[in-house]
N, C-alpha and C positions, 0 to 999 in steps of 0.2 A: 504494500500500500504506500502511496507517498502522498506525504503532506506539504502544501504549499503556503509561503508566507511571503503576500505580496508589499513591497515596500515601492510605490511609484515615486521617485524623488521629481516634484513637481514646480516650478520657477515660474510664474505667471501673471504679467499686470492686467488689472481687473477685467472682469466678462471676458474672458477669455479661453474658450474651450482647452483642455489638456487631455490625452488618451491614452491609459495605459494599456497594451496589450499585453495578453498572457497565453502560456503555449497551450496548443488543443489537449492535450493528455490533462488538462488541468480536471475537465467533465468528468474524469474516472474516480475524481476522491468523493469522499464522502463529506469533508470537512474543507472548504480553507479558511483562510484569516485574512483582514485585509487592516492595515494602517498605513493612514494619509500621517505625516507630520511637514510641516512648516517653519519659518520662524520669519520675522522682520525685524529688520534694524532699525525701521521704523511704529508710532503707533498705529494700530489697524483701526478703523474707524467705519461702522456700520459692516461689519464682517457677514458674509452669508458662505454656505457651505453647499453647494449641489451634487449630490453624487447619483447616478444612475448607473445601473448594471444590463450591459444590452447583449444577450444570445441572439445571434445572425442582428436581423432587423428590429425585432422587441425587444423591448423594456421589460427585464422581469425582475426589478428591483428599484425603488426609489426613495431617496432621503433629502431632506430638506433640512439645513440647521442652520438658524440665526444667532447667534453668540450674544449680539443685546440683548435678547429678550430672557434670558438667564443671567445679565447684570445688573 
């Protein structure tokens, strides 16, 4: 069995789509893991988070997180 643990290192100024792929054998496990991390050197201000999970053409997973609205 093999487990995957995706780390996308992501660089992007705002609205701006970022894509990570991952290899087809990924569909055989049963589990993966996914973490986004970040950081700025500067403050981030009105932060939102979009993550979508797309098999072929669909969407079969989606997240939505605002960071204000939890400060």
């Amino acid at each position: 069995m093999h487990h995957f643990l995706l780390k996308p290192i992501i660089i992007s100024p705002a609205r701006k789509l970022q894509r990570a792929r991952v290899p087809k054998n990924i569909l055989k496990c049963r589990t993966i893991s996914r973490e986004i991390n970040f950081t700025s050197s500067e403050k981030i201000e009105k932060f939102r988070l979009e993550q979508r999970v797309f098999l072929k053409d669909s969407i079969i997973e989606g997240k939505r997180i605002d960071i204000n609205r939890f400060n």
